[in-house]
C-alpha positions in Angstrom: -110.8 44.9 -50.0 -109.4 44.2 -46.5 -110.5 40.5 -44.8 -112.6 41.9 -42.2 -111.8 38.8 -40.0 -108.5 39.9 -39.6 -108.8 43.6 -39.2 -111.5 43.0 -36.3 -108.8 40.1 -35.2 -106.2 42.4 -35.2 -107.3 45.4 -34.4 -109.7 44.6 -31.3 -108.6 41.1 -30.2 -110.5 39.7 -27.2 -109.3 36.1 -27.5 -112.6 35.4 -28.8 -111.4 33.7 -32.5 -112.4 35.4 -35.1 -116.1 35.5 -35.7 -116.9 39.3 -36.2 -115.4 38.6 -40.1 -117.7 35.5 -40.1 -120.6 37.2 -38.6 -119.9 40.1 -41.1 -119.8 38.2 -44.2 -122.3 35.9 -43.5 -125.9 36.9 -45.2 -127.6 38.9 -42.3 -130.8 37.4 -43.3 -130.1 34.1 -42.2 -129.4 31.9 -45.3 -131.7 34.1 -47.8 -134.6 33.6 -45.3 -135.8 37.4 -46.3 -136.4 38.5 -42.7 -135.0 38.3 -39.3 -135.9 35.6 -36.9 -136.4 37.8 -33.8 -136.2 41.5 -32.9 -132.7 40.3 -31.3 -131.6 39.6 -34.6 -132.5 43.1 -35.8 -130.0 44.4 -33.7 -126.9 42.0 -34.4 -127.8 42.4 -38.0 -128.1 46.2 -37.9 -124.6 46.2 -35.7 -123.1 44.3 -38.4 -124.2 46.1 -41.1 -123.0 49.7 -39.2 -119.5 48.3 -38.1 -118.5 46.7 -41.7 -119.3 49.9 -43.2 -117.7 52.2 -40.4 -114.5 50.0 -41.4 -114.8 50.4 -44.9 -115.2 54.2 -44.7 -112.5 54.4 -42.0 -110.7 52.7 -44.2 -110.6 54.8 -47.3 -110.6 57.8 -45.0 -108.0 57.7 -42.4 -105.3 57.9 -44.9 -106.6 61.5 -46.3 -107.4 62.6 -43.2 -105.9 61.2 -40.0 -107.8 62.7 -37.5 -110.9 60.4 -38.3 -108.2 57.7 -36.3 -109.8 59.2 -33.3 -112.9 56.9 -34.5 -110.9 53.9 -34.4 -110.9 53.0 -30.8 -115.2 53.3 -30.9 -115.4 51.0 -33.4 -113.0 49.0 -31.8 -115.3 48.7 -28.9 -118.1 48.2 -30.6 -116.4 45.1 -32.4 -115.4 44.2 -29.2 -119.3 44.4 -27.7 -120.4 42.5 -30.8 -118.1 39.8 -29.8 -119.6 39.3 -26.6 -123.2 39.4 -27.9 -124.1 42.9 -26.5 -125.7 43.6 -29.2 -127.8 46.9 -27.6 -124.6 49.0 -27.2 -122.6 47.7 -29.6 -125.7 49.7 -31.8 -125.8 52.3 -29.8 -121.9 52.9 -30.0 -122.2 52.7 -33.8 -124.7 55.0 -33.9 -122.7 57.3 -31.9 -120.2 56.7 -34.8 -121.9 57.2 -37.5 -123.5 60.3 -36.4 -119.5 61.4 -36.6 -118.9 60.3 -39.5 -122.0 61.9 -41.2 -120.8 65.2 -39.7 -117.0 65.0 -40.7 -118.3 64.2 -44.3 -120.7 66.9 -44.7 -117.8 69.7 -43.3 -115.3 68.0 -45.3 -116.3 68.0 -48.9 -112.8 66.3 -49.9 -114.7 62.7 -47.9 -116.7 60.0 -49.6 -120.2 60.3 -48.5 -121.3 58.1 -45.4 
């Protein structure tokens, strides 16, 4: 599987370093805790959770069927909204993309599932 460190690194590089591939590895309960600290959490967690899978789908995807690309630069900006800590829209671009993804997988029977 691709290092997401360096896809979000290269692909959307804000100067920031690399800690979306941290933040996305790292256990999004907190070190096994079992449930999030603070509603703020929640969302960080849920972005996350939406942007490492949008990448993995993307990822199989794209190749098959290249006008999914046009996807790319909203994930892009919602890696680069993670970075900053805005957590809110990142979510809400996500969701956005997901609800894209859902559709372009239930027209196209040749996709994975989201």
């Amino acid at each position: 599987m691709t290092d997401l460190g360096a896809w979000s690194s290269s692909a959307a590089d804000t100067g920031h370093g690399n800690r979306f591939g941290q933040a996305a590895t790292s256990s999004p309960w907190g070190g096994g805790v079992g449930m999030p600290s603070s509603p703020g959490e929640v969302s960080r967690t849920q972005c996350a959770a939406l942007l490492v899978r949008a990448h993995a789908w993307l990822e199989r995807v794209v190749p098959q069927m290249l006008e999914m690309n046009g996807l790319v630069p909203l994930v892009t900006r919602a890696v680069q909204l993670y970075r900053t800590g805005d957590y809110a829209e990142c979510y809400a671009v996500m969701n956005g993309v997901s609800q894209g993804i859902a559709l372009a997988a239930a027209v196209a029977p040749v996709l994975p599932p989201w």
